[in-house]
C-alpha positions in Angstrom: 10.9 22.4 31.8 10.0 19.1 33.3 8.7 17.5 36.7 10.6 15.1 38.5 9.0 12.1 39.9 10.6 9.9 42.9 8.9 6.9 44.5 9.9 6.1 48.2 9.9 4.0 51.4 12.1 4.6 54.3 14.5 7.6 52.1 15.4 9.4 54.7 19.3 9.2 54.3 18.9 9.1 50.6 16.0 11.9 49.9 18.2 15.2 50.8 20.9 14.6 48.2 18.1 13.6 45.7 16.1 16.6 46.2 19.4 18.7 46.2 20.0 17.7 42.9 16.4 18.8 41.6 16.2 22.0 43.1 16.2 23.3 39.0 13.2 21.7 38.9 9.7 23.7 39.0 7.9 20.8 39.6 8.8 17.7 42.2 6.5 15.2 43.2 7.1 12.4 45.7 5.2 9.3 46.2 5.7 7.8 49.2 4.6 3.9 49.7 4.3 4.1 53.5 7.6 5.1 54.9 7.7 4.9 58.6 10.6 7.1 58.9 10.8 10.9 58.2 10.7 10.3 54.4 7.5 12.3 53.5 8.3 15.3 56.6 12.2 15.3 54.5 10.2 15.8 50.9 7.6 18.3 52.4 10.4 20.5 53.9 12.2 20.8 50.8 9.4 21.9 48.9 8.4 18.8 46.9 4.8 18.0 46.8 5.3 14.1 49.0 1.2 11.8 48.7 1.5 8.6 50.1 0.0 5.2 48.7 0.4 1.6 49.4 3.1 -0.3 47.1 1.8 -2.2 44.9 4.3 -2.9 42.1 7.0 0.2 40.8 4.8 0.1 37.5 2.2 0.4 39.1 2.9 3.0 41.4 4.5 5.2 38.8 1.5 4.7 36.2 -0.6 5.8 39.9 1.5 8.7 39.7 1.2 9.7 36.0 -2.7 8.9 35.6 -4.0 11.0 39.3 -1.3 13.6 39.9 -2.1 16.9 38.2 1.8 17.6 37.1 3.0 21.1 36.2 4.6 20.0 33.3 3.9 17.7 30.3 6.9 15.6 30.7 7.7 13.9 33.7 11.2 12.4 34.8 11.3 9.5 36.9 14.3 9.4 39.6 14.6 7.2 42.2 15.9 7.9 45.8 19.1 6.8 45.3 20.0 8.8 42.5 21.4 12.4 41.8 20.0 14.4 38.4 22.9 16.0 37.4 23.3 19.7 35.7 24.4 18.0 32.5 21.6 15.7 32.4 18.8 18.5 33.4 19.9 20.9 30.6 19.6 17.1 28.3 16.1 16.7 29.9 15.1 20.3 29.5 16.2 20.3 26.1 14.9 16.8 25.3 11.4 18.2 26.8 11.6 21.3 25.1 12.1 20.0 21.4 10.0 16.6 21.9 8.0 15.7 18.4 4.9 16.4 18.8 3.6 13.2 17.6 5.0 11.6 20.5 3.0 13.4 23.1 -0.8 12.2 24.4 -3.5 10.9 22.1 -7.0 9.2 23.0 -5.2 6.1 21.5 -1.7 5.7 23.3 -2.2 8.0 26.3 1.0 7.6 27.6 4.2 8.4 25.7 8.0 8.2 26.8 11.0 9.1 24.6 14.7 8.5 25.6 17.0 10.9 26.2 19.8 10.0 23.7 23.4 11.3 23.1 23.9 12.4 19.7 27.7 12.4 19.9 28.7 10.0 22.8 32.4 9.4 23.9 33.3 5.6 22.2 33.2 4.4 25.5 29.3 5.6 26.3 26.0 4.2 25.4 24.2 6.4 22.4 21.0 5.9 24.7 21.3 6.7 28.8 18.6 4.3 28.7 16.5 6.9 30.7 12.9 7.9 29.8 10.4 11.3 30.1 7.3 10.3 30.0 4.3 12.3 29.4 2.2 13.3 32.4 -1.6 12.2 31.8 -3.2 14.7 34.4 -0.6 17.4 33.4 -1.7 21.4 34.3 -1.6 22.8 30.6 -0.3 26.4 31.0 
């Protein structure tokens, strides 16, 4: 399994359908950058776990996120707002989590890894890589 991480500000038409699409997930987090709509009350009400910090920079903010949020899983997804997980690409992301190298995962060296979730058979018209990353959570909960 993995967590799901979604930076916001001012989701509330967006959130629902992006937390619908998660609901396979044991672990959502949101981090909210100040929304002055109902954003955070939308996350909290769906079950996700919604802290709030001022925006900086999205690398920032998601490095924020990986470095002080104690995650219930290793690997984390990043998702934004705007975008729907769906049940193809979580079983690819639980699998992808599941069967992760271990060399890729934390050291005192490089303590933050990501690995893309690739398509070993893709249709002629589709990308090998989606492009996407799971990256390993630094404050993760170790079972």
């Amino acid at each position: 399994m993995f967590s799901v991480l979604i930076l916001t500000l001012d989701e509330e038409r967006n959130l629902p359908a992006c937390l619908a699409s998660v609901t396979g997930c044991n672990d959502i987090v949101v981090l909210d950058s100040g929304s002055t709509d109902r954003t955070v009350a939308i996350a909290r009400d769906a079950g996700a776990r919604a802290f709030e910090r001022a925006f900086t920079d999205f690398a920032d903010q998601r490095n924020f996120a990986l470095e002080t949020v104690a995650f219930k899983n290793e690997w984390v997804f990043h998702l934004d707002a705007d975008e729907r997980l769906t049940p193809d690409l979580l079983r690819e992301c639980d699998a992808v989590a599941a069967n992760l190298n271990p060399s890729l995962r934390s050291d005192p060296d490089r303590p933050l890894r990501c690995a893309p979730i690739t398509r070993p058979d893709p249709p002629e018209s589709a990308p090998r890589s989606s492009g996407i990353r799971i990256c390993v959570a630094r404050n993760w909960l170790a079972q």
